[in-house]
ROTORVEX-751143 format. One record per residue: residue in three letters; y negated, z negated, x of N, C-alpha, C, O in turn. Coordinates in Angstrom, 3 decimals, padded with zeros to 6 digits. Layout:
N
+--------+----------+----------+----------+----------+----------+----------+----------+----------+----------+----------+----------+----------+
: marvex :      nc2 :      nc3 :      nc1 :     cac2 :     cac3 :     cac1 :      cc2 :      cc3 :      cc1 :      oc2 :      oc3 :      oc1 :
+--------+----------+----------+----------+----------+----------+----------+----------+----------+----------+----------+----------+----------+
:    ala :        Y :        Z :        X :        Y :        Z :        X :        Y :        Z :        X :        Y :        Z :        X :
...
+--------+----------+----------+----------+----------+----------+----------+----------+----------+----------+----------+----------+----------+
//
This chain:
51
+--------+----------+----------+----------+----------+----------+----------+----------+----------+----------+----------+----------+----------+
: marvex :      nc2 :      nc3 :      nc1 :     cac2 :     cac3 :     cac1 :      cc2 :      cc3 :      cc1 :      oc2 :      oc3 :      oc1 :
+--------+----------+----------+----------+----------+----------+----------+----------+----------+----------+----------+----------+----------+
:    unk :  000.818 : -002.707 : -009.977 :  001.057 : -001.290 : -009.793 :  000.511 : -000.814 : -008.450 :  001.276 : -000.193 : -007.713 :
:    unk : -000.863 : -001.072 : -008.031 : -001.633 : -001.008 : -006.706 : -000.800 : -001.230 : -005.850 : -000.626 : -000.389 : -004.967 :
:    unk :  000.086 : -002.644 : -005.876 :  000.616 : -002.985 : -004.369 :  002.128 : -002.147 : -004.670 :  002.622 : -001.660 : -003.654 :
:    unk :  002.771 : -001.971 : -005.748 :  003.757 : -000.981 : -005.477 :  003.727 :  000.150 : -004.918 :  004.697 :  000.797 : -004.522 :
:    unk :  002.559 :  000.444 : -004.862 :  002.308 :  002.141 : -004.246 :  002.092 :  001.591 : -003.203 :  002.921 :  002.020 : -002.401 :
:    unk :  001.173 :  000.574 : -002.541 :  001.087 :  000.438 : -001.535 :  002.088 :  000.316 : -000.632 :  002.061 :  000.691 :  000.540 :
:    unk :  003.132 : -000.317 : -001.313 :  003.897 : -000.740 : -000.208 :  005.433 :  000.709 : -000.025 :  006.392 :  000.819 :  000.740 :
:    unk :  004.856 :  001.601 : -001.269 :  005.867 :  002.694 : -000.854 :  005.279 :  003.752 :  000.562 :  005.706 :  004.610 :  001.335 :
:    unk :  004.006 :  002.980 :  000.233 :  002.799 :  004.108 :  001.207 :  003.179 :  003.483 :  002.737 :  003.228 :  004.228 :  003.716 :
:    unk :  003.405 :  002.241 :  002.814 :  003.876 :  001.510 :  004.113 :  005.806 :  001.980 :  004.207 :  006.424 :  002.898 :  004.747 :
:    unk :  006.032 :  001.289 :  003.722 :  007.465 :  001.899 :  003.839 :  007.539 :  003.270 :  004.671 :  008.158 :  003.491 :  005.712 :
:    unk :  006.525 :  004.342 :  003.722 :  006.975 :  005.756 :  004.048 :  006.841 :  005.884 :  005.962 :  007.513 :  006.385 :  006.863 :
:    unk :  005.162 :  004.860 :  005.808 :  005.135 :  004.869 :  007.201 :  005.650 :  004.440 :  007.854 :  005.791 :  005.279 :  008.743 :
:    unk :  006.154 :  003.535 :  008.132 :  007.895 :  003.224 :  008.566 :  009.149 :  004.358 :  008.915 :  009.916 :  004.863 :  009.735 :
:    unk :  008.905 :  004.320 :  008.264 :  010.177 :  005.533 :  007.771 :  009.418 :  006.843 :  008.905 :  010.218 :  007.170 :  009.782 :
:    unk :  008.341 :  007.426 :  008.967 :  008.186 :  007.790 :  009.901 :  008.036 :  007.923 :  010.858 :  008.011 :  009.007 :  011.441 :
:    unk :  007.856 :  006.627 :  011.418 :  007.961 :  006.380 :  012.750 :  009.038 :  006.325 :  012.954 :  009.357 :  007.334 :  013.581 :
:    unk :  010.030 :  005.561 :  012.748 :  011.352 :  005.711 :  013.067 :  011.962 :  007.324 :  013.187 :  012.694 :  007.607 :  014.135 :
:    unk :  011.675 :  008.141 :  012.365 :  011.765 :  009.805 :  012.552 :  010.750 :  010.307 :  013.554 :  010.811 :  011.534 :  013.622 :
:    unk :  009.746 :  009.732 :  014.439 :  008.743 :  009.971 :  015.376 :  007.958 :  011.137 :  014.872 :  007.943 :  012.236 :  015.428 :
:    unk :  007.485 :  010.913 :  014.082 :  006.283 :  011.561 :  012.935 :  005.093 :  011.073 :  013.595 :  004.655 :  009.937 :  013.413 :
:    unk :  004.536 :  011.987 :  014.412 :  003.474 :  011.499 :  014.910 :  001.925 :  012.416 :  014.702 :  001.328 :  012.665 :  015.749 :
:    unk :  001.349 :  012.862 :  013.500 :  001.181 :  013.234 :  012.720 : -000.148 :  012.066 :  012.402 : -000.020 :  010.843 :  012.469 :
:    unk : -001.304 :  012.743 :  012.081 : -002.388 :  011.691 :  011.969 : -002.327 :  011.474 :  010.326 : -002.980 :  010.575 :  009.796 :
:    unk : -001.450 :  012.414 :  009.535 : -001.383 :  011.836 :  007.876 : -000.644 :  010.655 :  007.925 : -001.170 :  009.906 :  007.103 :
:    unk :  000.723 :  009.841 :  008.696 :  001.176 :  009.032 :  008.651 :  000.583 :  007.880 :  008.656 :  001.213 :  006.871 :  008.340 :
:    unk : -000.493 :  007.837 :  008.950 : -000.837 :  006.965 :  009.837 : -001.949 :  006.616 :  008.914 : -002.347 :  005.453 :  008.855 :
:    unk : -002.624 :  007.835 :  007.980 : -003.757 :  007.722 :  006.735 : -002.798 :  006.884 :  005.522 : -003.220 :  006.057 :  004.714 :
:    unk : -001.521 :  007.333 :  005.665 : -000.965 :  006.385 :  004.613 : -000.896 :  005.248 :  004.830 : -001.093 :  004.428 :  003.933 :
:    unk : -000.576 :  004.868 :  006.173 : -000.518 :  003.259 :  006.637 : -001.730 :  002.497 :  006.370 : -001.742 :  001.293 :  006.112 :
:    unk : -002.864 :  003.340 :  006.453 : -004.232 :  002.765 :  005.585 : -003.988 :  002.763 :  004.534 : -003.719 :  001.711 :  003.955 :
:    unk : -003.995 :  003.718 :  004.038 : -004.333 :  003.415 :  002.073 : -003.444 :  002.646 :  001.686 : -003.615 :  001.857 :  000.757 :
:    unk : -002.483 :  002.750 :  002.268 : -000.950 :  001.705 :  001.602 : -001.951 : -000.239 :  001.581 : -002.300 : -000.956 :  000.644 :
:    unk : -002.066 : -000.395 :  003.127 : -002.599 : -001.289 :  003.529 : -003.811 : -002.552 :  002.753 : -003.879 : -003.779 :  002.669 :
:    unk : -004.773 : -001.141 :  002.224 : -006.212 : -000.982 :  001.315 : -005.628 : -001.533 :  000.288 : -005.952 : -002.651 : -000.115 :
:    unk : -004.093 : -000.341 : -000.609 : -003.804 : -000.907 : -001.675 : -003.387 : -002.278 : -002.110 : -003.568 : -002.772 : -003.223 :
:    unk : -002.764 : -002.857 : -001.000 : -001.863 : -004.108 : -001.059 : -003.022 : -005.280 : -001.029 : -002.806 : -006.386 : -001.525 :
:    unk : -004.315 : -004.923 : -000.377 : -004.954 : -006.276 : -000.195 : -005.919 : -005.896 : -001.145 : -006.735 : -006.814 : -001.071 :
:    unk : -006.389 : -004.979 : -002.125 : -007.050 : -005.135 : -002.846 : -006.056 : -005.432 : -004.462 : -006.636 : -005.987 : -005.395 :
:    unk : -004.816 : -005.067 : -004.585 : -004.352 : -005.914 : -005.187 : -003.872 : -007.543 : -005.270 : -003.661 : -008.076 : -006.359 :
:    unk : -003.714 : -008.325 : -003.869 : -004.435 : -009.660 : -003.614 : -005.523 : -010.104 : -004.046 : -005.548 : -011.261 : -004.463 :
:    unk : -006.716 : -009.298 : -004.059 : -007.600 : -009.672 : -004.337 : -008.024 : -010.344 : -005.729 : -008.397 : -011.437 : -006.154 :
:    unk : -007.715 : -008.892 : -006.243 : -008.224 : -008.894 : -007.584 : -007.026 : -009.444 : -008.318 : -007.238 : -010.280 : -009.196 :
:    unk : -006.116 : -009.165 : -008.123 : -004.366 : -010.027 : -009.127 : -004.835 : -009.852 : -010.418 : -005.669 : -009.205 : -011.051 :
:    unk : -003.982 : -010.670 : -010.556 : -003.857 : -010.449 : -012.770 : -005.393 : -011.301 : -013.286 : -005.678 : -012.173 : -012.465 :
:    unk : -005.966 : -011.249 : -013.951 : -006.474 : -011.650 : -014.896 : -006.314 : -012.619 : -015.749 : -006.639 : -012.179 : -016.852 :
:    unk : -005.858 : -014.120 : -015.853 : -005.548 : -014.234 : -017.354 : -006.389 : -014.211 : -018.212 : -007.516 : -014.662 : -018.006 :
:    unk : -005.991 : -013.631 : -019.467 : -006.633 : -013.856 : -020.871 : -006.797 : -015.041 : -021.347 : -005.778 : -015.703 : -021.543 :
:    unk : -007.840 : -015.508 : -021.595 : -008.257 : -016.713 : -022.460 : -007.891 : -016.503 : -023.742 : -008.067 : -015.322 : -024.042 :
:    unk : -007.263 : -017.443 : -025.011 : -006.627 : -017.103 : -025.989 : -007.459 : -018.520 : -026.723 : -007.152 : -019.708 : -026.618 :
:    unk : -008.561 : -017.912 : -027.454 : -009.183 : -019.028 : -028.227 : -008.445 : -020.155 : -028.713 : -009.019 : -021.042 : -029.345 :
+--------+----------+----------+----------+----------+----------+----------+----------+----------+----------+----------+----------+----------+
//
């Protein structure tokens, strides 16, 4: 779920640059998007141990 947002959060920033959105929020999304994607790397799924 983390890296899906993340990567809508990159996309968007994309998407604004190409519209020359030059705008210091664009650019906060290109972080958090960024944050989101590698801390979902990080941590990934879990598996459950099943006695």
């Amino acid at each position: 779920m983390l890296a899906i947002i993340g990567l809508v959060l990159i996309a968007l920033w994309i998407i604004g640059l190409a519209f020359k959105v030059t705008s210091g929020l664009i650019h906060i999304a290109l972080v958090v998007g960024l944050l989101l994607v590698i801390f979902n790397f990080i941590t990934g799924r879990r598996a459950t141990s099943v006695p």
